[in-house]
C-alpha positions in Angstrom: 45.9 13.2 81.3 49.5 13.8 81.7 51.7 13.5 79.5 55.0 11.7 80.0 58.3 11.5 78.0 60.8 8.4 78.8 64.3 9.6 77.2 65.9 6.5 76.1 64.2 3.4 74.8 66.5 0.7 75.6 66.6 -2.1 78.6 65.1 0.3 81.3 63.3 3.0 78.7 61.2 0.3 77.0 59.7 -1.6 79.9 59.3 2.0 81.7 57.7 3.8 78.9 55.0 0.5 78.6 54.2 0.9 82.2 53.5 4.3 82.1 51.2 3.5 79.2 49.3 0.6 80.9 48.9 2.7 84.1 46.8 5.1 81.8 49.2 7.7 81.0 50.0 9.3 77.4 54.0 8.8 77.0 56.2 9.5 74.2 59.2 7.2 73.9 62.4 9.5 72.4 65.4 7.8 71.3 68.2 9.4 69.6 68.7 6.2 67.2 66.1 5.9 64.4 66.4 2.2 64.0 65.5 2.0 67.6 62.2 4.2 67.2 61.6 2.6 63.7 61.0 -0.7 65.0 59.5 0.1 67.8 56.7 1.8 65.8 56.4 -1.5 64.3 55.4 -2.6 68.0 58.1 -5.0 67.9 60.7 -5.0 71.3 64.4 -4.6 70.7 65.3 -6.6 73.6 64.8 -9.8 74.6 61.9 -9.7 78.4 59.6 -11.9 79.1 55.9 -10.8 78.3 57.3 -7.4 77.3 56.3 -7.8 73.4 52.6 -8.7 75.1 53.0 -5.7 77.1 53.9 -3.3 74.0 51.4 -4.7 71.8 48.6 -4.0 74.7 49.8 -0.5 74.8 50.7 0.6 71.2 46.8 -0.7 70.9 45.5 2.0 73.6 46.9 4.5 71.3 48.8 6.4 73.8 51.8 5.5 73.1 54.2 6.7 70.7 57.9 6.7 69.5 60.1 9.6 68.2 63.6 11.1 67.4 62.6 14.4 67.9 61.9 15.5 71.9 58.2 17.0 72.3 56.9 18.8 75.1 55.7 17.0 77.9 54.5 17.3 81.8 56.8 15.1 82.6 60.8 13.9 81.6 62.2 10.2 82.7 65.8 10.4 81.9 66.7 6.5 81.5 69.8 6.3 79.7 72.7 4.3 79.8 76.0 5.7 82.5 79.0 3.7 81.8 82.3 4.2 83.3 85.4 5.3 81.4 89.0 5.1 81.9 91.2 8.1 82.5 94.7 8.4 81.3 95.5 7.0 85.0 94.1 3.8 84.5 90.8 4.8 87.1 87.3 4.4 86.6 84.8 6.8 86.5 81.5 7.9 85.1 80.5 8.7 82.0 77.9 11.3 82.2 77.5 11.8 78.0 74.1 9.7 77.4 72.6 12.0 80.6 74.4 15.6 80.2 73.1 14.6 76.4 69.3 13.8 76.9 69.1 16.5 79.9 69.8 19.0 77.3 67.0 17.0 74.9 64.9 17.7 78.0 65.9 21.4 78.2 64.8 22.2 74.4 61.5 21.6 75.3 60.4 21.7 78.9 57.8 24.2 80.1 57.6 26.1 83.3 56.2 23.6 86.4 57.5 20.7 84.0 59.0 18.0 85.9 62.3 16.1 84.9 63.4 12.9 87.0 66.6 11.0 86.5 66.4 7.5 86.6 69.4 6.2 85.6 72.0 5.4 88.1 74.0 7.6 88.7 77.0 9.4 91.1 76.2 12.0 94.0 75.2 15.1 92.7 74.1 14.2 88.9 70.3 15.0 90.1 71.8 19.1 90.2 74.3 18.5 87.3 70.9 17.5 85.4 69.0 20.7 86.6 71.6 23.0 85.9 71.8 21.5 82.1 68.2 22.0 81.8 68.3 25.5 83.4 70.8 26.4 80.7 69.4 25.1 77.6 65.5 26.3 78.6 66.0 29.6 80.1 64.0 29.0 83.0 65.5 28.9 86.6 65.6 26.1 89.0 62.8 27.1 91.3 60.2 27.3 87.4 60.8 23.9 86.9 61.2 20.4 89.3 63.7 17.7 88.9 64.5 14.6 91.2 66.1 11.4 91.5 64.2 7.8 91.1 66.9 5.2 90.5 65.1 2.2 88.7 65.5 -1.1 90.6 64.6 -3.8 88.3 66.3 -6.8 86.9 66.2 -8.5 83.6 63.6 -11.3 83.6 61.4 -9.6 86.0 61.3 -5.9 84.8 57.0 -5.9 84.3 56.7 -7.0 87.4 59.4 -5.3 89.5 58.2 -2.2 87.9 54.8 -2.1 89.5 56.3 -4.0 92.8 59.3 -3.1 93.7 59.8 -0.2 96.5 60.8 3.3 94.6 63.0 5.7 96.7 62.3 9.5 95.1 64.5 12.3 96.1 64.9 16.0 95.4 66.5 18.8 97.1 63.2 20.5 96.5 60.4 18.7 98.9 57.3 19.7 96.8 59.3 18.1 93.9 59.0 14.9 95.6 56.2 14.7 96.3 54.9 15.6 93.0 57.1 12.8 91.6 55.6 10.5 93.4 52.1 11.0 92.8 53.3 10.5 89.2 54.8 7.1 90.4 51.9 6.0 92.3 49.9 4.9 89.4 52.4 2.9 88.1 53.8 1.2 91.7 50.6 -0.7 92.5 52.5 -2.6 95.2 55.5 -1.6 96.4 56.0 1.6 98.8 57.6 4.7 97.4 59.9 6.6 100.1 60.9 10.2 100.0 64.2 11.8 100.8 66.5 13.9 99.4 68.6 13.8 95.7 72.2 12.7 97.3 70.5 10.5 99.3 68.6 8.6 96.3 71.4 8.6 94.7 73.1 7.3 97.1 70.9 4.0 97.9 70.7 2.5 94.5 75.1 2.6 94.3 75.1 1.2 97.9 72.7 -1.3 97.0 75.0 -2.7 93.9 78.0 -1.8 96.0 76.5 -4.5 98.5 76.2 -7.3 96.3 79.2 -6.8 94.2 81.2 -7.2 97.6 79.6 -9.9 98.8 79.8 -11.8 95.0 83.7 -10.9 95.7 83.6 -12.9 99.0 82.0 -16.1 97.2 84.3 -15.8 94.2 87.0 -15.4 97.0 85.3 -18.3 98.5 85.4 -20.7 95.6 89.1 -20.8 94.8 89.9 -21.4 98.6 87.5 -24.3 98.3 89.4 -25.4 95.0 92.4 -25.5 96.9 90.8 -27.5 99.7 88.8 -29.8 97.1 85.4 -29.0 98.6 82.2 -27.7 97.2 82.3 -24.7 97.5 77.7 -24.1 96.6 77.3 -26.9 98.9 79.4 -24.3 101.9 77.6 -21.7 100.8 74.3 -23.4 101.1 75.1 -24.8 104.4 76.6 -21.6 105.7 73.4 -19.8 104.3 71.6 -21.8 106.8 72.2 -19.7 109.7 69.7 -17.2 110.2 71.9 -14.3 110.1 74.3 -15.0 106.9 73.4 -14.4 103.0 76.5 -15.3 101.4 75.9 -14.8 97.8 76.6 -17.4 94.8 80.0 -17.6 92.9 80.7 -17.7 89.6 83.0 -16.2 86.6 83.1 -13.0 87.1 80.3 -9.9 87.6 78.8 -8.1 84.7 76.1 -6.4 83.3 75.2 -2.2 83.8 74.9 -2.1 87.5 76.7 -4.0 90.0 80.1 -4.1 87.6 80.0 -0.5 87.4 78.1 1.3 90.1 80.6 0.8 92.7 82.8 3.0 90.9 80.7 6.0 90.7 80.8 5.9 94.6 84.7 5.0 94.5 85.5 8.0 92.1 84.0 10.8 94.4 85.6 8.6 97.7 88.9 7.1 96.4 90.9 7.8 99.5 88.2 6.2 102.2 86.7 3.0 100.0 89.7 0.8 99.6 87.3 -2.3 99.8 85.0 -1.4 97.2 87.9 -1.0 94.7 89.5 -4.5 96.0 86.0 -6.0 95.5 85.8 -4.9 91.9 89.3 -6.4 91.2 88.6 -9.7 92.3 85.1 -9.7 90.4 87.0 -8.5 87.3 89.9 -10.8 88.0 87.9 -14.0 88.2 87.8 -15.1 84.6 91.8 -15.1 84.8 91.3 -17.7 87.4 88.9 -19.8 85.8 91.0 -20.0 82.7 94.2 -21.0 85.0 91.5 -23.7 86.4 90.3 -24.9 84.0 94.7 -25.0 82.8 94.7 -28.3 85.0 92.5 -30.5 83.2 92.8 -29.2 79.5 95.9 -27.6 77.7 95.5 -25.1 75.1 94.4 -26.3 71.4 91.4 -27.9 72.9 88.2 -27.3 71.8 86.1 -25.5 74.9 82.3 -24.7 74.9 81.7 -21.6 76.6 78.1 -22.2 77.9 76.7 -19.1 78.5 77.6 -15.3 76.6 75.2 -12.5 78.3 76.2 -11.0 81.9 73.4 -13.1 83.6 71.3 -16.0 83.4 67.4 -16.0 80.7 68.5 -12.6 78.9 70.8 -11.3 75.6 72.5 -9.2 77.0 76.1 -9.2 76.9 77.0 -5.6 78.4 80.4 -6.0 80.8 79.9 -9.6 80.4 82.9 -11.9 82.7 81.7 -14.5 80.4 82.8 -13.0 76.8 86.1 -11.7 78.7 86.2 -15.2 80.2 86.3 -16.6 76.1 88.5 -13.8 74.5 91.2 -14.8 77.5 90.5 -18.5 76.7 91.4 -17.8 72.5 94.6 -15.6 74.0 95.6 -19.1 75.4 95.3 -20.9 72.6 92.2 -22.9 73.3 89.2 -23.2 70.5 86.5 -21.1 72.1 83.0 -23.0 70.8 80.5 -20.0 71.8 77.0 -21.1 72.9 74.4 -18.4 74.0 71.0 -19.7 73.3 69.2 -16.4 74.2 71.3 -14.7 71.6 70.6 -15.0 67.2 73.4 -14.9 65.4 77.2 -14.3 66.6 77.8 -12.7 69.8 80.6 -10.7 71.1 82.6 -11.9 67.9 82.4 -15.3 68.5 80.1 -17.4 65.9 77.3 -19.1 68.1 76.2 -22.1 68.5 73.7 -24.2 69.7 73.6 -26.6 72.9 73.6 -29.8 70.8 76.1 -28.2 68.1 78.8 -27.3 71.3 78.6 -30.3 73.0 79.2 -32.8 70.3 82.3 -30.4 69.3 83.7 -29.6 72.1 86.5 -31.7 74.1 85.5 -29.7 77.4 83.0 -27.2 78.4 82.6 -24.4 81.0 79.3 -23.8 82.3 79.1 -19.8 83.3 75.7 -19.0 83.8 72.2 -21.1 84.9 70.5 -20.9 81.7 67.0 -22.7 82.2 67.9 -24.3 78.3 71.1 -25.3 80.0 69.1 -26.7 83.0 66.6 -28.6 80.6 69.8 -30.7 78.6 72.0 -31.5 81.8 72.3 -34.9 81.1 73.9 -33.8 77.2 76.1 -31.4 78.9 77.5 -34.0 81.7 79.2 -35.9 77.9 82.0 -34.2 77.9 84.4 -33.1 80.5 83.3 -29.8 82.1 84.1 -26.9 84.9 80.6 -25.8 87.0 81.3 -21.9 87.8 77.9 -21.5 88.9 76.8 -24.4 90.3 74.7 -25.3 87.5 75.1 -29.7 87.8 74.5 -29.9 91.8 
C-alpha cells in the first residue's frame, strides 16, 4: 500500500488527504500549525464542506489516516498549501512562494530516492522546478533520484468530495515517466473524470488560464451592470437573455471577486508577462474596484449614518470563508463613509472580518437598508423578510 503525505491540511489539504484515504490509500496529513493537527485528530473538520465531517469520520475509522507536525517519510508528497500574492515596494502584485518553498523543504527532510513530490497548489510558470530544486537541496539526492510534477487542484467550495473524484486532472512534469507515475497514483482517487498528461509549464499554465478566464469575463458583467444602472435596466435579466444564444456565456455580476483563486491567479501569469497582458491587469482592477462602485450606488438612495446590513461576508455563496473577500472590503469602505455596517454571515460563528455578526432576523429588523452580496441559500429561504427594508441586489439574489 502506498503511502501518501498531503502537506497542508487546510481548504484543499483536508478534503484531498480524505480522498486519498477513502480511495484505500495510507496518508499522513502534516500541518505546520498544532491547533490544526490537534483537532483534526479529534476527527473534527476545521472548515466548513458539505459531508466532509462524514467523510473524515469514515476515514479516521479505517485507520489509515493520520495527522502530524512532524513530516514522515512517504512514497508520495502532495504539496497543497496556500500561494498568496504580495505587494512590492512598486505597488505590483506577485506571488508569494513562502507556504511552497516552505513545505518543499518539509518534503526534502525526508523523501527517499524514487519518492515522488507533486505540487498542487496553484501556482506561476516554473514553481514545479523551483520545487525540485528545493527538494534536491535539502535531501541530497539529484533530480533524476527522485520525481516531481504539477497537478493543480480544480475544485470549488461546496462541491470539493465530489469534484475531487470527478473533475478532469491535468498532470505535468518535465520528466514523462513522472507523469505517468503520478497519474496512476491519481487514478484511484479520479473515478470519473479523465486525467491528461503534458508537461510542468504547461500544467501550470491551464489552471491560471482557467481563473484568468473567468475573472475577465466576471469584469465584463461587473462592467455590464453599472452601464445598465445608468440605463435603468436589469442588468441579470440581459445577461440571461444574452446567455441565450448558443455561443455566449456571459458570467454573473456582483460586488467584487474574491476568494484564493480567481482574485489572485491572474497575477501570477501577469507578473512573469507584465509588458504583453494589459487586459488581465485591467480585469483585476475593475473586479477589485467594484465595491467602490457599489458604495457610490448604494450613495443615491441612503446617506451615511444609516444603518446598512451587509448580507453576506465570505468570498462566495454556502461557505466561511472570507479569504480576499469584495464583500468585507465592500463593509470596511461602507464604515469609512460613515454608514453603520450591520454584518450578517450566517455560515460564519462569531464575528467575522471584525465586524460583530448577526443573524438574518437580527439585521433586518435593524437595519434601515440592506445590500445583498452573495446568493446565500438561508438568504434565499427568508426573501420575503429581506424585501422589509429598502435594499441593493448585487447578485441578483430577489429576481
Amino acid at each position: 500500500m502506498k503511502k501518501i503525505e498531503i502537506m497542508g491540511c487546510g481548504y484543499i489539504g483536508l478534503p484531498t488527504a480524505v480522498t486519498f484515504t477513502l480511495a484505500g490509500y495510507e496518508v499522513c496529513g502534516f500541518d505546520v500549525k498544532a491547533e490544526t493537527v490537534e483537532i483534526l485528530s479529534q476527527g473534527k473538520i476545521n472548515i466548513v464542506e458539505p459531508g466532509l465531517q462524514e467523510a473524515l469520520t469514515e476515514a479516521m475509522a479505517t485507520g489509515r489516516l493520520h495527522f502530524t507536525t512532524t513530516p514522515e517519510p512517504a512514497d508520495v508528497f502532495i504539496i497543497a498549501v496556500q500561494t498568496p500574492y504580495r505587494e512590492t515596494p512598486e505597488k505590483k502584485r506577485v506571488s508569494d512562494m513562502r507556504f511552497v518553498e516552505s513545505a518543499a523543504r518539509e518534503v526534502g527532510s525526508v523523501i527517499r530516492p524514487g519518492g515522488l513530490c507533486v505540487l498542487e497548489s496553484t501556482s506561476p510558470p516554473g514553481s514545479t522546478r523551483l520545487v525540485e530544486q528545493i527538494v534536491s537541496e535539502v535531501s541530497g539526492l539529484k533530480p533524476e533520484e527522485f520525481m516531481t510534477a504539477h497537478c493543480p487542484e480544480r475544485i470549488i467550495p461546496g462541491r470539493m468530495l465530489l469534484e475531487l473524484r470527478q473533475n478532469d486532472r491535468i498532470i505535468g512534469s518535465n520528466r514523462p515517466e513522472a507523469a505517468e507515475y503520478a497519474k496512476s497514483i491519481y487514478e484511484k482517487v479520479v473515478t470519473k473524470g479523465t486525467i491528461r498528461l503534458t508537461d510542468d509549464l504547461t500544467a501550470e499554465m491551464c489552471k491560471l488560464t482557467e481563473n484568468t478566464f473567468r475573472d475577465i469575463n466576471i469584469a465584463y458583467a461587473n462592467e455590464l451592470s453599472k452601464v445598465c444602472d445608468r440605463l435603468g435596466i436589469d442588468v441579470f435579466q440581459l445577461i440571461e437573455l444574452a446567455n441565450c444564444h448558443p455561443r455566449v456565456n456571459v458570467h454573473t455580476p456582483g460586488v467584487g471577486v474574491g476568494g484564493h483563486c480567481i482574485a489572485v491567479d491572474p497575477w501570477f501569469i501577469h507578473e512573469k508577462f507584465e509588458d504583453i497582458t494589459p487586459l488581465i491587469a485591467e480585469a483585476r482592477h475593475v473586479n477589485d474596484t467594484k465595491p467602490e462602485w457599489v458604495v457610490e450606488r448604494i450613495g443615491r438612495d441612503v446617506k451615511p449614518g444609516a444603518k446598512i446590513a451587509v448580507l453576506g461576508m465570505s468570498f462566495k455563496a454556502n461557505i466561511d470563508d472570507t479569504r480576499e473577500s469584495p464583500s468585507v472590503l465592500f463593509a470596511k469602505l461602507l464604515e469609512e463613509k460613515g454608514y453603520q455596517v450591520i454584518a450578517c454571515e450566517p455560515y460564519i460563528e462569531g464575528d467575522v472580518a471584525g465586524f460583530p455578526n448577526h443573524t438574518l432576523e437580527e439585521a433586518m429588523a435593524a437595519c434601515d437598508y440592506a445590500v445583498i452580496t452573495l446568493t446565500h441559500d438561508k438568504f434565499k429561504e427568508h426573501k420575503d423578510l429581506i424585501a422589509t427594508k429598502p435594499y441593493y441586489d448585487c447578485v441578483g439574489l430577489m429576481r
